[in-house]
N, C-alpha and C positions, 0 to 999 in steps of 0.2 A: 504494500500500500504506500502510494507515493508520500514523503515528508515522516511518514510515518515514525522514525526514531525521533526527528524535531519535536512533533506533538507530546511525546509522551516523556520529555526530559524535564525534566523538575524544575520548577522555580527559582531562579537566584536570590528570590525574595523570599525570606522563611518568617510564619510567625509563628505567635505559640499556638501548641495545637488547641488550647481553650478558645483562642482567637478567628480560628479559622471555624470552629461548630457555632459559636457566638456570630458571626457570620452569615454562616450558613442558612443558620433557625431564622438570623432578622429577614433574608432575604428572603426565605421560602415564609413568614409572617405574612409580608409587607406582598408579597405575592396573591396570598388567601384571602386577608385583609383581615388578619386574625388581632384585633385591639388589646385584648387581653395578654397576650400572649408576646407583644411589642415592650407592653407596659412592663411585664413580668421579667422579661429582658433585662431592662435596663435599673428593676432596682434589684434583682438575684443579684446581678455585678457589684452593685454598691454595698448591699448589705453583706454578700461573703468576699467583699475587696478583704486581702491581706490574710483572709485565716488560708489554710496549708491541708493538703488532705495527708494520710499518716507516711505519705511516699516522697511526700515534699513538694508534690503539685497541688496548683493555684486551687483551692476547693472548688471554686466555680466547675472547675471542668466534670464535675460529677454532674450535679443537675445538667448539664450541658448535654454530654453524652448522655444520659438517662432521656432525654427528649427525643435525641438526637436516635436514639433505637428504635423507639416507639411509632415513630417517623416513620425509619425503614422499614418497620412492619406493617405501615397502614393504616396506623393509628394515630390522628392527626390533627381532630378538632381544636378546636382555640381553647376550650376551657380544660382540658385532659392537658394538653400541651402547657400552659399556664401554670396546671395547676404541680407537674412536673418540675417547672422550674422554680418553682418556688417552695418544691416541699420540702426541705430542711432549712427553712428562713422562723420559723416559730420553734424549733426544737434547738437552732444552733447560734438563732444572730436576736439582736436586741430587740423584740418584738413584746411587746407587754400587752396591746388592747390588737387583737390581729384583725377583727374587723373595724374599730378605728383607724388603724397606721396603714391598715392597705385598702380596704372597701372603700371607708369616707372619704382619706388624704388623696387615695391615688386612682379612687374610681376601679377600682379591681373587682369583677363581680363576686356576687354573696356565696356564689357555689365553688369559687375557687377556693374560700378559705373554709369553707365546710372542709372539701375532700385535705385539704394540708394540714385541717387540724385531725382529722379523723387519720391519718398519716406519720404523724406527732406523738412520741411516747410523753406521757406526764413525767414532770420532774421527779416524782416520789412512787414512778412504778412498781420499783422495784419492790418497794411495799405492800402499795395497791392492788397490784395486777404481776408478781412476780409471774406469774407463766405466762403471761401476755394474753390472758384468754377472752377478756374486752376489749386490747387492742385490736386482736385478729380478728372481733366477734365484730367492730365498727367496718375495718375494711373489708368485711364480707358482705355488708349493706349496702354497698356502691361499690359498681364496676369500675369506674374511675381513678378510684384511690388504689383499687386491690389491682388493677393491671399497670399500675403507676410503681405500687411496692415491687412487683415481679421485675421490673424493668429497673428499678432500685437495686434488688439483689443480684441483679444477674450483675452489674457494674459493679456490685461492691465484689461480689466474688471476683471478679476480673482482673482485680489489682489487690487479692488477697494475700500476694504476696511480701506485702507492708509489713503482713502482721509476724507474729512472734509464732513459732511453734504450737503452743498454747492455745493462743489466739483464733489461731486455723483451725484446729480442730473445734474449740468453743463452737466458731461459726459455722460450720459445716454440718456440725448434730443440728444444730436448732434449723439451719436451712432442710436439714432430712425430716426435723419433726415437725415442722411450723409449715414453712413456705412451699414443701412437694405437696403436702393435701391442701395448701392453698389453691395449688394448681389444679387438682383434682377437682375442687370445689369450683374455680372458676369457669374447668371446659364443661362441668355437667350445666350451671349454669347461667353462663355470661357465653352461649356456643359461638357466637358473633366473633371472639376473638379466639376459637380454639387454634387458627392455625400459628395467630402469633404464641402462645402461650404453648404448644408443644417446641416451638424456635428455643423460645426464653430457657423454657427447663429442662432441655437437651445439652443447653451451653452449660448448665446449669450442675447436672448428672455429672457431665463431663469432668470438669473443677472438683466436684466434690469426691468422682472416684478415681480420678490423679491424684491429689493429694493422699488421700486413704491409702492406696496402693503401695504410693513415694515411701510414707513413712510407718511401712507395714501395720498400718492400723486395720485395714481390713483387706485380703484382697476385690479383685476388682470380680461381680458377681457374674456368676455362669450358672446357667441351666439349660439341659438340653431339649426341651419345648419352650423356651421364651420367645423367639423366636416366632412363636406359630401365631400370636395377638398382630404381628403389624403383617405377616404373613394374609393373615385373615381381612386387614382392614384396608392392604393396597389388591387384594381381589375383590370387595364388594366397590369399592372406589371406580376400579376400573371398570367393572361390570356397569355401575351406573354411567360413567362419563362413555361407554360407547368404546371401551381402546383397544383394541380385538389381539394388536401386536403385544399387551404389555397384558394382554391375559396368557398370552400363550408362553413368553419368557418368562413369570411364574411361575406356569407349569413344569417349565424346563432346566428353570435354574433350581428348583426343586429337587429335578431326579438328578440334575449331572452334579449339585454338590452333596448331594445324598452322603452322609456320612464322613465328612471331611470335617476338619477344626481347626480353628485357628491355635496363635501361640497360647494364648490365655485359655485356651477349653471352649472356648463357645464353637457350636456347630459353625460352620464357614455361612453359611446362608445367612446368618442374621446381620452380616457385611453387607452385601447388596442391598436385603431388603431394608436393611437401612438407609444407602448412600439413596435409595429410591423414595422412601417414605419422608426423608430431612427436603429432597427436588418439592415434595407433593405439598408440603408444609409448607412452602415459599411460591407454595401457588405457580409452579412450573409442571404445568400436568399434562403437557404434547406427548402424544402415544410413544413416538419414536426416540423420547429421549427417554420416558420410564423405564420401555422394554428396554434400550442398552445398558442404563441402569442397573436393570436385574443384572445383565446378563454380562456385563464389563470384564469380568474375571475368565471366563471358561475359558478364554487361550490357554491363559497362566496356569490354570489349575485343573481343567477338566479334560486335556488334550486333546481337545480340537484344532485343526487344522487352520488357521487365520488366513489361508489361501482358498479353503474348500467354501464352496458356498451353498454346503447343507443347510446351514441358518433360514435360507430361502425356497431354494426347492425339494430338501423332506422335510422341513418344519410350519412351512409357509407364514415365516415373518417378513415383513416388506426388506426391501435391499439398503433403506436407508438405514433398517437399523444395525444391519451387518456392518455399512460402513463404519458408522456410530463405533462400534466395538471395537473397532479395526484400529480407527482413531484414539480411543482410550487409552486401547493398553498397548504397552509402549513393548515393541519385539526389542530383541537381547544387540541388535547388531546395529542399534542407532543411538548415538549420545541425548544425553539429557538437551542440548542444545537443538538438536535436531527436533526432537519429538514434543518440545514444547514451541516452536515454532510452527509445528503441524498443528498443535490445539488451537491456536491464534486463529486458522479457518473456519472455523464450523464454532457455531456460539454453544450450542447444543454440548459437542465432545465438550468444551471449556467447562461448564456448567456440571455436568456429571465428574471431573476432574475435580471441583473445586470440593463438590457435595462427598466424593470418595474422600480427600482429604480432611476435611473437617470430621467424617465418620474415623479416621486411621490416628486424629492427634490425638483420642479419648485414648490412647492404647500406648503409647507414648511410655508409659512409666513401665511396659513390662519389655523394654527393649535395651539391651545393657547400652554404655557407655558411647563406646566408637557410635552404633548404630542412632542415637541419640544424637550425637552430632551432626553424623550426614543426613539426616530427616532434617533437622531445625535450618542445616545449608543450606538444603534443596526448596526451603519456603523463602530464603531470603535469597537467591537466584533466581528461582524461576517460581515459584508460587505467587510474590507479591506482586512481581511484574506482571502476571498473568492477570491476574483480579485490578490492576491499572489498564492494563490491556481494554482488559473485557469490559470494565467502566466507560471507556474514552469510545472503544466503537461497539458498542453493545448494550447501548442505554439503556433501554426499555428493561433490561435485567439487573442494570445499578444497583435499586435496594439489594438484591438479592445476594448480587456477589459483596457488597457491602458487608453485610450480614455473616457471609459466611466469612470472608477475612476477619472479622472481628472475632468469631467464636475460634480458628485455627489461631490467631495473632496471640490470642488472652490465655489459651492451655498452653500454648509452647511458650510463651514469656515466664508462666509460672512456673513450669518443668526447668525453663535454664535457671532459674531465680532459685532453686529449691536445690538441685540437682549442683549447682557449683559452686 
């Protein structure tokens, strides 16, 4: 593509990255013409100017990014978005009468300080509400608040590795006992956001059973039907959406991994039907890229022929998704430079790349040392560039690979953070 390495060379101009999301939100505001959310801007800044979050960065950039997800998932409105950036300005900055100092002084509406105070632990919790069972009990009362906290924890897990050994584990139980049946409780129902809220606590899973793993606190969990729930739910999925090719690769990636496992003991199948179900979740639901999906692996591991094109004529899946496959996995006789230059083609292969990777970094802690290094390489080579790549000519899928480099960037940051 002509120009093409120009376009994608980095700015000589850097700011901070709080600055450049701060940015971002006012522009995509002032775009919407979201008031609230303008207003909300500009005093987050003021009120958390100067405090530090526990890694050293500006606190702003928490609410920041925490919008800044919510966003990428689709979740957008002005008062949700608002009510995001302002939700640790009553629990952390000088805020005494919160519908005084922000509804009356600053015109912020009445619903915004509802959901930041129902958001807001009381100073004397710990007393009151040691288990937190009023606080959870308010944000189960508004969707707003409770998919604002999930987009809360998933950022704070993300830069968990501030914390102390202690620390991490502290937070990691309470995210297993508090915030996973929060989940539960939100997709049964608030279903309008179930596809962002399986995103949030996949990132989520991920962080909590990396660390667990890292420091043999629990191994990472295996059973050999788990497997069979998302097994079941990208066949009724497909069934309904009509996808003929990515019912038949189900079928098939069934029998050809029949009995195979990976390093950690999980059956091999709950790979794909993963790297498939995280695609469906992000609202990427084209037949042709599910079924390769499934089926991205069987060169590698099922010994098929990546010349033969049985795929097509004894199985009768279309030839785009042969190609699809072909493109994924990368044969033994072409370098890393080559074969990420070929994903650059097809947005589809990129996207099944991007969805296998973020399925492969949750596994990260059961791979010794050396092998740890050339994974974390091979995302700062060619992984990051690819999700720049994919951004720059593959808009219409931005949130998406957005999304996914943030959940790959946030496990492998904590794995070098822990691990060195």
């Amino acid at each position: 593509m002509k120009n093409q390495s120009i376009l994608l060379q980095p700015s000589n101009i850097h700011l901070e990255n709080w600055e450049e999301i701060y940015l971002f939100l006012k522009g995509f505001a002032i775009a919407k013409e979201m008031q609230n959310t303008l207003i909300s801007l500009s005093l987050a800044s003021q009120l958390h100017e100067h405090q530090k979050r526990k890694g050293g960065a500006p606190y702003i950039i928490h609410p920041l990014e925490v919008t800044s997800y919510l966003i990428n998932l689709g979740i957008d409105d002005d008062i949700t978005c608002a009510a995001a950036i302002l939700h640790d300005v009553v629990e952390d900055c000088d805020i005494t009468d919160p519908y005084k100092d922000l509804v009356e002084k600053f015109g912020i509406s009445k619903e915004i300080v509802d959901i930041v105070l129902l958001l807001s632990k009381p100073k004397d919790y710990k007393k009151t509400d040691p288990d937190l069972t009023k606080y959870y009990s308010g944000i189960k009362s508004n969707k707003k608040a409770l998919i604002i906290k999930l987009s809360d924890r998933a950022n704070n897990l993300s830069t968990i590795n501030a914390f102390t050994k202690e620390k991490m584990i502290e937070y990691i139980n309470e995210t297993k006992n508090l915030i996973f049946p929060l989940c539960k409780y939100a997709k049964s129902y608030y279903p309008e956001f179930s596809n962002a809220i399986t995103i949030m606590k996949y990132q989520m899973v991920s962080i909590c059973e990396t660390i667990e793993s890292v420091f043999d606190i629990a191994p990472i969990p295996t059973s050999p039907t788990k497997y069979r729930k998302t097994l079941l739910f990208i066949r009724g999925y497909a069934k309904g959406k009509n996808m003929p090719n990515t019912l038949k690769a189900l079928a098939l990636s069934e029998r050809l991994h029949e009995g195979q496992l990976r390093k950690c003991g999980d059956p091999f199948i709950i790979h794909p039907l993963r790297v498939a179900s995280y695609l469906i979740s992000l609202k990427i639901n084209d037949d042709a890229t599910i079924a390769a999906a499934l089926l991205h692996e069987i060169f590698k591991h099922c010994g098929l022929d990546r010349n033969s094109n049985d795929l097509v004529d004894k199985y009768g899946l279309d030839s785009e998704v042969l190609e699809l496959i072909r493109l994924v996995s990368k044969p033994d006789d072409i370098t890393n430079e080559e074969y990420y230059k070929t994903l650059r083609t097809n947005y589809k292969a990129l996207l099944i790349k991007l969805s296998n990777r973020a399925n492969t970094c949750t596994r990260l802690s059961v791979l010794n040392e050396s092998e740890r290094k050339e994974y974390i390489l091979e995302n700062t080579e060619f992984i990051y560039p690819l999700c720049t790549y994919g951004k720059a000519y593959y808009s219409n899928y931005s949130d998406q690979i957005v999304n996914m480099k943030y959940h790959i960037s946030s496990v492998c940051r904590i794995i070098q953070s822990i691990t060195n």
